[in-house]
N, C-alpha and C positions, 0 to 999 in steps of 0.2 A: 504494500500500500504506500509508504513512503516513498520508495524509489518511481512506481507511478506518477505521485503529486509533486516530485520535485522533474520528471520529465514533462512534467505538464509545464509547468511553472518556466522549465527552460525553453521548450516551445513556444509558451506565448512572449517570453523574454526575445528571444530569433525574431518572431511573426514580427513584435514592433519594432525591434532594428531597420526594418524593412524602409520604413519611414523616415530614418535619418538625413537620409541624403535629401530627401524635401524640406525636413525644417532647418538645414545646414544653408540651403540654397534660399527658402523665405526668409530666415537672420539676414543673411548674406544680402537679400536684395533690398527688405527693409534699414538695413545699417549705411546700404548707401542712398538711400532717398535722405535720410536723416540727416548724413554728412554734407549734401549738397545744399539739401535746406538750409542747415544749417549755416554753412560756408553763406550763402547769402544775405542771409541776417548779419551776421560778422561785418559783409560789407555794407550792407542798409547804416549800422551802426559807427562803422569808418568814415561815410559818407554823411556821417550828423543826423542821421536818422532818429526820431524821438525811441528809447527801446521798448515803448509799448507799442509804436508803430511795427519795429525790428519783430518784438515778439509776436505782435496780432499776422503779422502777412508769415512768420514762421509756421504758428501753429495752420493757419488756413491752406498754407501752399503745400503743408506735408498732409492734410487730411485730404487734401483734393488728391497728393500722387500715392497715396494709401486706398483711395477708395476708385481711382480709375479701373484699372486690370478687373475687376470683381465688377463695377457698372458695366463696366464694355462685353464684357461677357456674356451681361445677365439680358442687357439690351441686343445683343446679336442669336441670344438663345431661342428657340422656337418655343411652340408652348408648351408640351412635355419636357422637355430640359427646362424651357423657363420656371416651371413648378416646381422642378426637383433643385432648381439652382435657389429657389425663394426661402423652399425648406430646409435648404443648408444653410444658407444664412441667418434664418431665423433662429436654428440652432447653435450654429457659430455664435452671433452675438448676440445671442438670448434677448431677440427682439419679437414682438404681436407683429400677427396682420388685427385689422379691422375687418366687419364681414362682407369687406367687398376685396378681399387679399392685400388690401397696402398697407406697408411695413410702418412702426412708428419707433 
């Protein structure tokens, strides 16, 4: 029985290795949207920039290149993938539809 449950345990341990290399590559792609935005603000603030002006176009411009890839997707999707793509993100970021399916 132990040697069973620790074979288990090592299998599902493998199965989710499987996954690595995508969240190595979504770090990796979000760390450089941050670094650029980032880099920008840097210079907004070089440039005499008020830093709440620096920080307000920071946060806006990384939430817009954070949530492009995942709109463009969901807008180029049909309507059975568009459903399935709604219910992942509703799941992902533990968001409601209302009862006509848009997200809040």
């Amino acid at each position: 029985m132990m040697i069973a449950a620790q074979a288990e345990h090592f299998l599902r341990w493998l199965h989710g290795r499987a996954v690595v290399p995508t969240i190595t590559a979504l770090h990796s792609h979000h760390d450089q949207l941050r670094a650029t935005e980032l880099e920008c603000a840097r210079k907004m603030l070089a440039n005499g920039a008020a830093p709440a002006l620096a920080l307000e176009a920071l946060a806006r411009n990384l939430t817009s290149k954070l949530l492009h890839a995942p709109l463009a997707a969901l807008n180029q999707a049909d309507g059975t993938e568009r459903a399935e793509l709604v219910a992942l993100f509703q799941q992902i970021y533990g968001l409601n539809a209302d009862p006509q399916g848009r997200l809040d």
